[in-house]
Structure formats: C-alpha cells, structure tokens
PDB file with one MODEL, atoms N, CA, C and O in Angstrom:
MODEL        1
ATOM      1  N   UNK A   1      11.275  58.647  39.923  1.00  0.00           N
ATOM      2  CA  UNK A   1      12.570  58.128  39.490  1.00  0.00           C
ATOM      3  C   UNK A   1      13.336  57.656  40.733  1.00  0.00           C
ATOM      4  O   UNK A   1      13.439  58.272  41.794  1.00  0.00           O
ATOM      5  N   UNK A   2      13.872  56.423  40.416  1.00  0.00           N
ATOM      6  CA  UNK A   2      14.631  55.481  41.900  1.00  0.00           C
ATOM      7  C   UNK A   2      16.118  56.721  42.006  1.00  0.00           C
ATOM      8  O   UNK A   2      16.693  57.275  41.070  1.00  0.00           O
ATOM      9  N   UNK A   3      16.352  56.818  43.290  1.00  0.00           N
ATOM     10  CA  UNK A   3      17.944  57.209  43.381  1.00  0.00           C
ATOM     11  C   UNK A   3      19.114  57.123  43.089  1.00  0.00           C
ATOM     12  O   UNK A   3      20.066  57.874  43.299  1.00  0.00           O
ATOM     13  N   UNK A   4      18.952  55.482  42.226  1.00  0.00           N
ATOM     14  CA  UNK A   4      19.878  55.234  41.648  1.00  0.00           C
ATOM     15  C   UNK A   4      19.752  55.567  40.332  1.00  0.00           C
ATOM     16  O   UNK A   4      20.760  55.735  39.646  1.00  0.00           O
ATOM     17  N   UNK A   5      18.430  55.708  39.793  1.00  0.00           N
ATOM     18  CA  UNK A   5      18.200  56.241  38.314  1.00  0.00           C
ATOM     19  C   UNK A   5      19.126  57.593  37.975  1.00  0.00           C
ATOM     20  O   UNK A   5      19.978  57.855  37.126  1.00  0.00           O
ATOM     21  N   UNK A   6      18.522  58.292  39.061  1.00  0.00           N
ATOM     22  CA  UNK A   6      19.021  59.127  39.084  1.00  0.00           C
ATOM     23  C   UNK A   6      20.667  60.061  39.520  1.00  0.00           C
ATOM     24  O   UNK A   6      21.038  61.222  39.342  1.00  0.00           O
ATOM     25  N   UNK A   7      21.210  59.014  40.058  1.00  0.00           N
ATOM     26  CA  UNK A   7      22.492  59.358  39.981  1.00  0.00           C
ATOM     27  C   UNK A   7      23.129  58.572  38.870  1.00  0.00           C
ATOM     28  O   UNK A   7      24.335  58.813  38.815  1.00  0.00           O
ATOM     29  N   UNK A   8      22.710  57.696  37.949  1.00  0.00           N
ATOM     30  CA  UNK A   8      23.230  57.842  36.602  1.00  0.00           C
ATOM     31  C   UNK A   8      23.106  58.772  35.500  1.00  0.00           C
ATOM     32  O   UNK A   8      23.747  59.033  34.483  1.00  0.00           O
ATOM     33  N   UNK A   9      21.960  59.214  36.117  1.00  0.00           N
ATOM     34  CA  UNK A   9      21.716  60.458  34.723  1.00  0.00           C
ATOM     35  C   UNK A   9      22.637  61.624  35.449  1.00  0.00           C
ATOM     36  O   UNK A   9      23.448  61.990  34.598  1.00  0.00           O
ATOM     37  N   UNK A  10      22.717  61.915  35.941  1.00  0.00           N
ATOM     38  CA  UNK A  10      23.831  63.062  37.173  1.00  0.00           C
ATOM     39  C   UNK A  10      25.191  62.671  36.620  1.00  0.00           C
ATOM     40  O   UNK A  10      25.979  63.467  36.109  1.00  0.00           O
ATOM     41  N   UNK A  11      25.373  61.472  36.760  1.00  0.00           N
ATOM     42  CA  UNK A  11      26.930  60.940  36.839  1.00  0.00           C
ATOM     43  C   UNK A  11      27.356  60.694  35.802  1.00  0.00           C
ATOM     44  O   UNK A  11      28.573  60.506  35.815  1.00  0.00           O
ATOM     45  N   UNK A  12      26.676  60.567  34.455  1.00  0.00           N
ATOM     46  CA  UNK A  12      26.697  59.575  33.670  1.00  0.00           C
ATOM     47  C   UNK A  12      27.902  59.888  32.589  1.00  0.00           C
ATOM     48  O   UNK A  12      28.537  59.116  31.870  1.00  0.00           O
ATOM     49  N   UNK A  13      27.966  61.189  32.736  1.00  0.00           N
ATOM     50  CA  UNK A  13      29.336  61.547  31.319  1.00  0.00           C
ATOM     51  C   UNK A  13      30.627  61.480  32.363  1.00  0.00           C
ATOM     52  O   UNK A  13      31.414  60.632  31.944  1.00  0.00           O
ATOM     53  N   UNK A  14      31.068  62.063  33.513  1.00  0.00           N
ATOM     54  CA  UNK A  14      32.001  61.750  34.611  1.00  0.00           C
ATOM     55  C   UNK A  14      32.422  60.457  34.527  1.00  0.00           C
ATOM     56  O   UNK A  14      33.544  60.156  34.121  1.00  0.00           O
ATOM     57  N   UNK A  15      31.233  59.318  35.042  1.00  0.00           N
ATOM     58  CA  UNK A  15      31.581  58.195  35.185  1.00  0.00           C
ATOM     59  C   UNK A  15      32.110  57.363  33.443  1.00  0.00           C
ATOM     60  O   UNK A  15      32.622  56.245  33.493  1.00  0.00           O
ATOM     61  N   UNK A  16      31.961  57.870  32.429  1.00  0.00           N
ATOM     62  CA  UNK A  16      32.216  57.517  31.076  1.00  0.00           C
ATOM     63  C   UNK A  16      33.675  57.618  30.759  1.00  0.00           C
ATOM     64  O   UNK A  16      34.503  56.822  30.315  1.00  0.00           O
ATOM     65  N   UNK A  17      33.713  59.158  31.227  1.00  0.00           N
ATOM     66  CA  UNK A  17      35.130  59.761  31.243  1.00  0.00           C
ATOM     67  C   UNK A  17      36.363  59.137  31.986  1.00  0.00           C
ATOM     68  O   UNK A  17      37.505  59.103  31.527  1.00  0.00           O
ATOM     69  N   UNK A  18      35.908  58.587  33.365  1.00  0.00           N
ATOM     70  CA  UNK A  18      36.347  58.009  34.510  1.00  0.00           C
ATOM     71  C   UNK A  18      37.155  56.862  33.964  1.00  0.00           C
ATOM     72  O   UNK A  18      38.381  56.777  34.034  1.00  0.00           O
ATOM     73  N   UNK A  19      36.257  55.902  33.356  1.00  0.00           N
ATOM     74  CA  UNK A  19      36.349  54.714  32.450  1.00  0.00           C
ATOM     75  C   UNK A  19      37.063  54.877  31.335  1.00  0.00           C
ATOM     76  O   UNK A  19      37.761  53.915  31.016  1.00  0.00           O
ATOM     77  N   UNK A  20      37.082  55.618  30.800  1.00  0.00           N
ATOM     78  CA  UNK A  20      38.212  56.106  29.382  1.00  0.00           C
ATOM     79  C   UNK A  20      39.363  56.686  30.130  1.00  0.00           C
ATOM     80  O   UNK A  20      40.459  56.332  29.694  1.00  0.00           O
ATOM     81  N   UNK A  21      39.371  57.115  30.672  1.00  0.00           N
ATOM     82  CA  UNK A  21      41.128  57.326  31.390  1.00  0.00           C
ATOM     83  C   UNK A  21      41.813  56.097  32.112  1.00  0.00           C
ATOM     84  O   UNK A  21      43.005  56.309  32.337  1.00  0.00           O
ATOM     85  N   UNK A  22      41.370  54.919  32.511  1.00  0.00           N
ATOM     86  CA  UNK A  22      41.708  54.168  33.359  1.00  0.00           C
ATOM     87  C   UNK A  22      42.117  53.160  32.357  1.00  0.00           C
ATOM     88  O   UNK A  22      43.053  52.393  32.583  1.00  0.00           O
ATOM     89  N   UNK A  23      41.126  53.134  30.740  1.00  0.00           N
ATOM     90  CA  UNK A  23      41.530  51.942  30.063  1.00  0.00           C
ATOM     91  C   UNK A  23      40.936  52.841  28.794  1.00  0.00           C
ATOM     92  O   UNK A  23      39.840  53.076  28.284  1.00  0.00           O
ATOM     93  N   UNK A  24      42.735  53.302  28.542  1.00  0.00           N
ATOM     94  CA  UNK A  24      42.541  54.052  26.971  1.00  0.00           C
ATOM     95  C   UNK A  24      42.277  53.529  25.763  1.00  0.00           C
ATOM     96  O   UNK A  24      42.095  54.209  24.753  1.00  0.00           O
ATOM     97  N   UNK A  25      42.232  51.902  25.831  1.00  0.00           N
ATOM     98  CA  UNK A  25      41.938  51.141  24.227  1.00  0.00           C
ATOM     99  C   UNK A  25      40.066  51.139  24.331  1.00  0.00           C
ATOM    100  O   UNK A  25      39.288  50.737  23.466  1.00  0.00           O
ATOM    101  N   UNK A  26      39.811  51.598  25.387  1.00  0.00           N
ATOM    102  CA  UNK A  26      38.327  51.601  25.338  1.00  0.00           C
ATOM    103  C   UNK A  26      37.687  52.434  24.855  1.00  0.00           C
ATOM    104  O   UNK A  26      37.831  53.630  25.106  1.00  0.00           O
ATOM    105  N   UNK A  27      36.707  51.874  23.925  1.00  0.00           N
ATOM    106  CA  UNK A  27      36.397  53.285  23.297  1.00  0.00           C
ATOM    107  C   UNK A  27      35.165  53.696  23.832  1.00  0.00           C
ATOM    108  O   UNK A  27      34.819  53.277  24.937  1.00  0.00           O
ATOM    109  N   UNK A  28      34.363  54.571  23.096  1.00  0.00           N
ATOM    110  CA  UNK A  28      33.382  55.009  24.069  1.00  0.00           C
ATOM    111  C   UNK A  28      31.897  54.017  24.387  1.00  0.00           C
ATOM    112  O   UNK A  28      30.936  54.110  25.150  1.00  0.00           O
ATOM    113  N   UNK A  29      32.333  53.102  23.378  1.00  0.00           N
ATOM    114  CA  UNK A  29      30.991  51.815  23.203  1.00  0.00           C
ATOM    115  C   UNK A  29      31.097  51.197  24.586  1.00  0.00           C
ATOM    116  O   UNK A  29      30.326  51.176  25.545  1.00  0.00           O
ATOM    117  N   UNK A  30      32.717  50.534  24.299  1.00  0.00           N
ATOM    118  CA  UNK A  30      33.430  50.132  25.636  1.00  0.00           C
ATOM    119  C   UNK A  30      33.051  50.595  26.625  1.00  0.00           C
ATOM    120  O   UNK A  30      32.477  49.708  27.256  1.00  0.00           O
ATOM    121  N   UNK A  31      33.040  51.728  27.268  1.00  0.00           N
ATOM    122  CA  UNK A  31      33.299  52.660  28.494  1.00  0.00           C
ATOM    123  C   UNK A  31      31.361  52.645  28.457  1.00  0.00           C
ATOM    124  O   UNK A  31      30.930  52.451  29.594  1.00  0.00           O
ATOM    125  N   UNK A  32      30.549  52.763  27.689  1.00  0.00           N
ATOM    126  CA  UNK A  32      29.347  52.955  27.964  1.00  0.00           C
ATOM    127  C   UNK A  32      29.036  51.028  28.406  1.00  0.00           C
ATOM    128  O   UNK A  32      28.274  50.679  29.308  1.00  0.00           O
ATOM    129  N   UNK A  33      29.368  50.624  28.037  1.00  0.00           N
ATOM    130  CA  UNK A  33      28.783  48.701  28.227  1.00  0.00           C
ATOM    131  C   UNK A  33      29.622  48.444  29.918  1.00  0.00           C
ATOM    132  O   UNK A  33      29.107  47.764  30.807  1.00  0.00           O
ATOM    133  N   UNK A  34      30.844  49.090  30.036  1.00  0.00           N
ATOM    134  CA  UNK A  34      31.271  48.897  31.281  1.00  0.00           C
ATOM    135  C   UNK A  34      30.015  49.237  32.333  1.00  0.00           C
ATOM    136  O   UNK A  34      29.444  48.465  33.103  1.00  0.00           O
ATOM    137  N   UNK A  35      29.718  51.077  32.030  1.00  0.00           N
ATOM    138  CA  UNK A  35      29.265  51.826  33.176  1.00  0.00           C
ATOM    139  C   UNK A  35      27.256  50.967  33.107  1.00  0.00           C
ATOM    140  O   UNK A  35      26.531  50.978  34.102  1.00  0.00           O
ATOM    141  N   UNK A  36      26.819  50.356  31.739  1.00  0.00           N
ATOM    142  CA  UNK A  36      25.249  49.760  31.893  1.00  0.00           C
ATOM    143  C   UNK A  36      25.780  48.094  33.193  1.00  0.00           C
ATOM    144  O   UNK A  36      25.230  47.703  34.222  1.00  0.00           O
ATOM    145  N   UNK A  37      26.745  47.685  32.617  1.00  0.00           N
ATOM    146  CA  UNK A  37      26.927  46.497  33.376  1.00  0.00           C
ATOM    147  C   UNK A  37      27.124  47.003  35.045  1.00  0.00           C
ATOM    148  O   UNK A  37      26.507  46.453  35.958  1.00  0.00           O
ATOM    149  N   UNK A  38      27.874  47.885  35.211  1.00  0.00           N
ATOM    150  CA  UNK A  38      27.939  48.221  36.785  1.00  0.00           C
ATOM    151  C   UNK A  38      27.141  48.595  37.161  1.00  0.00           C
ATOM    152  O   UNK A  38      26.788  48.112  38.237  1.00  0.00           O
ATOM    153  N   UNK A  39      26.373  49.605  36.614  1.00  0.00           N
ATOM    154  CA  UNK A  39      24.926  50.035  37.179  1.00  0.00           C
ATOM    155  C   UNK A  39      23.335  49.151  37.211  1.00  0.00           C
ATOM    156  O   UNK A  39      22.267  49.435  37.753  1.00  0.00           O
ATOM    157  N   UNK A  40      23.868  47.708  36.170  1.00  0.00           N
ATOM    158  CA  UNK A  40      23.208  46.854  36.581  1.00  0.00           C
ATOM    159  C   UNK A  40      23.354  45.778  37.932  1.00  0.00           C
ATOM    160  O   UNK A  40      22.513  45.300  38.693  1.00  0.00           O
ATOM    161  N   UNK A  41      24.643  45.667  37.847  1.00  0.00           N
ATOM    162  CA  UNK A  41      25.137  44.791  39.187  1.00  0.00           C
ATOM    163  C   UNK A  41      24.784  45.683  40.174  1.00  0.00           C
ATOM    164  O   UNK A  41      24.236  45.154  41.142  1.00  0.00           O
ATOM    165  N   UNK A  42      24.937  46.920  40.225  1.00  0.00           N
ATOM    166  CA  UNK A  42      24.662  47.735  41.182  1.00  0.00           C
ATOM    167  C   UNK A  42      22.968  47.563  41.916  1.00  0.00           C
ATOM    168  O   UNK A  42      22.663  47.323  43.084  1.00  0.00           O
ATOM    169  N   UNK A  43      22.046  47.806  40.652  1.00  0.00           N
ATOM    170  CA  UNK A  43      20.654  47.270  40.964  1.00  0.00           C
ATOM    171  C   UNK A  43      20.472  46.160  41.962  1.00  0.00           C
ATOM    172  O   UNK A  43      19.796  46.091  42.989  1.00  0.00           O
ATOM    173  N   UNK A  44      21.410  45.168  41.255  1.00  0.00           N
ATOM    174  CA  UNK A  44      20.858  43.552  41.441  1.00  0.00           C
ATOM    175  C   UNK A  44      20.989  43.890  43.303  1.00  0.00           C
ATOM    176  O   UNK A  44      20.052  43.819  44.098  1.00  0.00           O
ATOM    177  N   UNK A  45      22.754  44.339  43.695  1.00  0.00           N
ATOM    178  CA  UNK A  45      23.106  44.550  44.954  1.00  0.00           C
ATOM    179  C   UNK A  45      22.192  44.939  45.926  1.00  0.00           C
ATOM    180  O   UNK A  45      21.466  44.289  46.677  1.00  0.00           O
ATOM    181  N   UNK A  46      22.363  46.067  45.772  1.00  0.00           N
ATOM    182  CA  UNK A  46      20.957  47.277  46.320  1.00  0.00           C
ATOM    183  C   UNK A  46      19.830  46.457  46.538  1.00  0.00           C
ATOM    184  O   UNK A  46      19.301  46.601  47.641  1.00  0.00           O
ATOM    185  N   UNK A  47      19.122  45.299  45.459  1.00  0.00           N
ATOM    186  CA  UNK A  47      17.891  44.767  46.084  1.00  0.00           C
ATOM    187  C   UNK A  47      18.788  43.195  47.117  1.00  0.00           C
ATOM    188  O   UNK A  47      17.926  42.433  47.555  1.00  0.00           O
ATOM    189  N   UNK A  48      19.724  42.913  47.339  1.00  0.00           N
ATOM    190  CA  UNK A  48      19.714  41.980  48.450  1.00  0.00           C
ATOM    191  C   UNK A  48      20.038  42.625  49.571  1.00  0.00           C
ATOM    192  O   UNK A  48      19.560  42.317  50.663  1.00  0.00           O
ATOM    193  N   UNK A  49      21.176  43.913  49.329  1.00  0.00           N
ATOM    194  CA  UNK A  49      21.540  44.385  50.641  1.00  0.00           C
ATOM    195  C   UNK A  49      21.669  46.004  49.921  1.00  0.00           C
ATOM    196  O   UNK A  49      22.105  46.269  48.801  1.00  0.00           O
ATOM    197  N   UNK A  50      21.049  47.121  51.140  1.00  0.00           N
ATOM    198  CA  UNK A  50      21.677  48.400  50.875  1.00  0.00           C
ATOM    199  C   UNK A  50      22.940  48.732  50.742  1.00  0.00           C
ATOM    200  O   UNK A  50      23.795  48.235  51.475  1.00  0.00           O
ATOM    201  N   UNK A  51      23.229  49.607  49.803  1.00  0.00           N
ATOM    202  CA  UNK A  51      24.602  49.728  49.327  1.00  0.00           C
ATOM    203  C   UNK A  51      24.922  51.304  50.284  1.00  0.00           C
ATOM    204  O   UNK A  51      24.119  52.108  49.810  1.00  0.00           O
ATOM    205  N   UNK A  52      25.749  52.012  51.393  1.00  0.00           N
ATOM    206  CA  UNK A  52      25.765  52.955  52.143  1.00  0.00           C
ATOM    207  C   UNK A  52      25.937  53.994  51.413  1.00  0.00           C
ATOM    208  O   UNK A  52      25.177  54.948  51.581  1.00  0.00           O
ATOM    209  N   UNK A  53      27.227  54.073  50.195  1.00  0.00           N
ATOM    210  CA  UNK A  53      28.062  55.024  49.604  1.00  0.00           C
ATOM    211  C   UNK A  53      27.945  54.435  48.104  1.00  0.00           C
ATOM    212  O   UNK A  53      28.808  53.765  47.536  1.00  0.00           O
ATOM    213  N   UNK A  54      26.858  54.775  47.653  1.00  0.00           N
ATOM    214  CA  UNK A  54      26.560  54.017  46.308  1.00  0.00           C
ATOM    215  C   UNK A  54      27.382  54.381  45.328  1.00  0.00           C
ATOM    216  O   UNK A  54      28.036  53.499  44.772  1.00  0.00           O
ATOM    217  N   UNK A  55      27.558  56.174  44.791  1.00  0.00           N
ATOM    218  CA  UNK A  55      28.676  56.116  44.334  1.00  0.00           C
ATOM    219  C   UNK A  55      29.973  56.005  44.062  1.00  0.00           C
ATOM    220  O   UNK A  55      30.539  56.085  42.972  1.00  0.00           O
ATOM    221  N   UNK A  56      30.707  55.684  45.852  1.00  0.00           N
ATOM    222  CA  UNK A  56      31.562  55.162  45.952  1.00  0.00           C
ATOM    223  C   UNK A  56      31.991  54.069  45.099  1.00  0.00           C
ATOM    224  O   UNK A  56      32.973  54.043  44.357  1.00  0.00           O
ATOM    225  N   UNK A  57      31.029  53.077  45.328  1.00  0.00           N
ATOM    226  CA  UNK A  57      30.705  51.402  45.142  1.00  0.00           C
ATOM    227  C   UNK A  57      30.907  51.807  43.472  1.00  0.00           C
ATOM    228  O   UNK A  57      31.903  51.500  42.817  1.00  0.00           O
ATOM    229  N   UNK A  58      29.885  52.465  43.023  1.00  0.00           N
ATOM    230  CA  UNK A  58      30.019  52.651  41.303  1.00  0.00           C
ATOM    231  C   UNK A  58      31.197  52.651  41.026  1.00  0.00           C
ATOM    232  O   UNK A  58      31.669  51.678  40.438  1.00  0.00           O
ATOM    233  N   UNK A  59      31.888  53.603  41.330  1.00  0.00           N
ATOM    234  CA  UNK A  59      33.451  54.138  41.167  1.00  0.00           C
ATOM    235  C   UNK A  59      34.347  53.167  41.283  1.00  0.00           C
ATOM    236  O   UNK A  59      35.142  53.135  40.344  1.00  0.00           O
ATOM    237  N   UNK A  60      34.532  52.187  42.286  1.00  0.00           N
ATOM    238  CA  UNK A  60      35.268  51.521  42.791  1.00  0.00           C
ATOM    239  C   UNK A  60      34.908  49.895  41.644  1.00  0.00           C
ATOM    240  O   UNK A  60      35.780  49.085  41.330  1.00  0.00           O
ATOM    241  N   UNK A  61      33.183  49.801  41.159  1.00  0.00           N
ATOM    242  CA  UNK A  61      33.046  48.470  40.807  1.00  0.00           C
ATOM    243  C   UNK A  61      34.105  49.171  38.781  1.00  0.00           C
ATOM    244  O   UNK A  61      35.087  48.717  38.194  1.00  0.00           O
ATOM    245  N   UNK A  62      33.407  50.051  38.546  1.00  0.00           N
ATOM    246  CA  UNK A  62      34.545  50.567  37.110  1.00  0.00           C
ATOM    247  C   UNK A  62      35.588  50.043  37.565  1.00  0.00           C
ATOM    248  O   UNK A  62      35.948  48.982  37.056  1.00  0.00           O
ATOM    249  N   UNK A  63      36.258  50.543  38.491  1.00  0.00           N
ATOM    250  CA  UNK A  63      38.105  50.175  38.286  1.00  0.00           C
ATOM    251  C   UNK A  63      38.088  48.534  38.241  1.00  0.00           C
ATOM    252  O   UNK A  63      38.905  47.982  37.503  1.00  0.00           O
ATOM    253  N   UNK A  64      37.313  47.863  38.897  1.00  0.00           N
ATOM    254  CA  UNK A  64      37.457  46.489  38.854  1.00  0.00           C
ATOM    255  C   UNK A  64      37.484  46.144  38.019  1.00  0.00           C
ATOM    256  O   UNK A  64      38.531  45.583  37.698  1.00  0.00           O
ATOM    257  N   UNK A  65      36.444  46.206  37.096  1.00  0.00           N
ATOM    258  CA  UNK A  65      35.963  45.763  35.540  1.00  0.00           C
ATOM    259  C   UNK A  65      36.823  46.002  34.623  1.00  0.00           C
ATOM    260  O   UNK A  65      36.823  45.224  33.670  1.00  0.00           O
ATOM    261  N   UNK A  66      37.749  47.070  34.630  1.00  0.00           N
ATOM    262  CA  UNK A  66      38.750  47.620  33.852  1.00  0.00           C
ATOM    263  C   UNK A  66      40.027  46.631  34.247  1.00  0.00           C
ATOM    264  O   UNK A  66      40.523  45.818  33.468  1.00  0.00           O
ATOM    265  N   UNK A  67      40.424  46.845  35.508  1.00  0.00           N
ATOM    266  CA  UNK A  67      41.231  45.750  35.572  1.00  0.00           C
ATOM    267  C   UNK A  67      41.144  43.797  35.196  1.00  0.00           C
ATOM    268  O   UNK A  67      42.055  42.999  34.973  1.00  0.00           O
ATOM    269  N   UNK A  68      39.546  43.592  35.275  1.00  0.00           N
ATOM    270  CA  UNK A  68      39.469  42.405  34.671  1.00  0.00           C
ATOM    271  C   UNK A  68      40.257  42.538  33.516  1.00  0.00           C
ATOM    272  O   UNK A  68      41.352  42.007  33.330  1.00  0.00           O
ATOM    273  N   UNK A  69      39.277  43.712  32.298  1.00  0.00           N
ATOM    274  CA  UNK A  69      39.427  43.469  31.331  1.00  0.00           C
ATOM    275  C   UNK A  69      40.967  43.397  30.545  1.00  0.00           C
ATOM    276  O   UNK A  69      41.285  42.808  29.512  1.00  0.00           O
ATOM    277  N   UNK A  70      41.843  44.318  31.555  1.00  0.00           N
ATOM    278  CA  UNK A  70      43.296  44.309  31.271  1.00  0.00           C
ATOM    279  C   UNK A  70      43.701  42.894  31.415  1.00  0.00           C
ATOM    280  O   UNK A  70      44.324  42.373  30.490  1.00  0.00           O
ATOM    281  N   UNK A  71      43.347  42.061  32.722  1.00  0.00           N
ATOM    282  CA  UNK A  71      43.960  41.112  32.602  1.00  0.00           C
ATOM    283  C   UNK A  71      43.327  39.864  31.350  1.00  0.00           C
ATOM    284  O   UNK A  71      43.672  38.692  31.202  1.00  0.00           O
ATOM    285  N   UNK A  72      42.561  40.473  30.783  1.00  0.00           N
ATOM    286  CA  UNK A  72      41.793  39.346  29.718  1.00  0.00           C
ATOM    287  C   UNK A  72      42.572  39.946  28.497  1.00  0.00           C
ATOM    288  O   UNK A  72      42.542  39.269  27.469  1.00  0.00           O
ATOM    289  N   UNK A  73      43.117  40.875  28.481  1.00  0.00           N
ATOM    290  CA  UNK A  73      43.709  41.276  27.010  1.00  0.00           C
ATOM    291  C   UNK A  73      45.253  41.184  26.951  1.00  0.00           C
ATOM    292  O   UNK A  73      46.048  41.311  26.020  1.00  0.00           O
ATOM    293  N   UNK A  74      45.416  40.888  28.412  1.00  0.00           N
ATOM    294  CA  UNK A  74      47.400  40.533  29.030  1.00  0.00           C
ATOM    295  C   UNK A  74      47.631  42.023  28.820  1.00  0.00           C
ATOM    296  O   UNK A  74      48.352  42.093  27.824  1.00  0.00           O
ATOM    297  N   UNK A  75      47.319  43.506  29.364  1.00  0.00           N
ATOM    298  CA  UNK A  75      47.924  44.155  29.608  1.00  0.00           C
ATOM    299  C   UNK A  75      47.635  44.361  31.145  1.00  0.00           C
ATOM    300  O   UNK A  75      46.665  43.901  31.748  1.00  0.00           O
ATOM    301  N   UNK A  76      48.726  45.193  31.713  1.00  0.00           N
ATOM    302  CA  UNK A  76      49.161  45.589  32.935  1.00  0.00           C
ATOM    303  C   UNK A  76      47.921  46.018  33.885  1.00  0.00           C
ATOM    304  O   UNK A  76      46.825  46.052  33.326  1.00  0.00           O
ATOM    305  N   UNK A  77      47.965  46.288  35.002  1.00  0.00           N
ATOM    306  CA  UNK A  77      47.185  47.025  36.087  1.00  0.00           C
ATOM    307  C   UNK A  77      47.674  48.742  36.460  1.00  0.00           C
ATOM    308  O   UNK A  77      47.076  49.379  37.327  1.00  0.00           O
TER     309      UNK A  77
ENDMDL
END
C-alpha cells in the first residue's frame, strides 16, 4: 500500500469532519467528493513533484476547495 493510500485510510473520517465544519451546507456526499478530489490532485502532484508535508498540503488543498465552493454559491469566506 502507497503512503499516500495509506494516510487516507488513517485520516479519512478527521479529514471528512474537517470539511463539514468549514462548509456546513455540505453534506456528507459533499465532504466525501471534496476529500476523493483532493486526494486525487494530491496523486497527480506527488507524481510531478514530491509533496514534503503531505498532510499539511491535504489540509490546506480542503480549505481551498471549500472556499471555491463558497464563492460559487455567493456565500462568505
């Protein structure tokens, strides 16, 4: 199992939870399609350049995505 496999299965209800507090109209479908899309971009990353603090990067790419999505629905940051 890759390292990154495996710190999703580790992380995976945290990082769900993480995502439902930051953007409460999300429900848990929501918050699961956020955390497959980041942990796919995450993949793609990792194979052009090593990522140092991967779960940092996880953590940090959620809040982004959440804030897109606020600004696609016209609520706040």
């Amino acid at each position: 199992m890759s390292r990154l496999s495996e710190l999703f299965a580790s992380e995976h209800q945290r990082l769900k939870a993480y995502a439902r507090s930051l953007f409460r109209e999300c429900g848990s479908v929501d918050a699961e399609d956020i955390i497959q899309d980041v942990f796919l971009a995450t993949f793609n990353a990792q194979s052009v350049s090593p990522i140092d603090d991967t779960l940092s990067y996880i953590y940090r790419s959620i809040s982004n995505r959440i804030i897109d999505l606020r600004r696609k629905k016209g609520g706040s940051d």
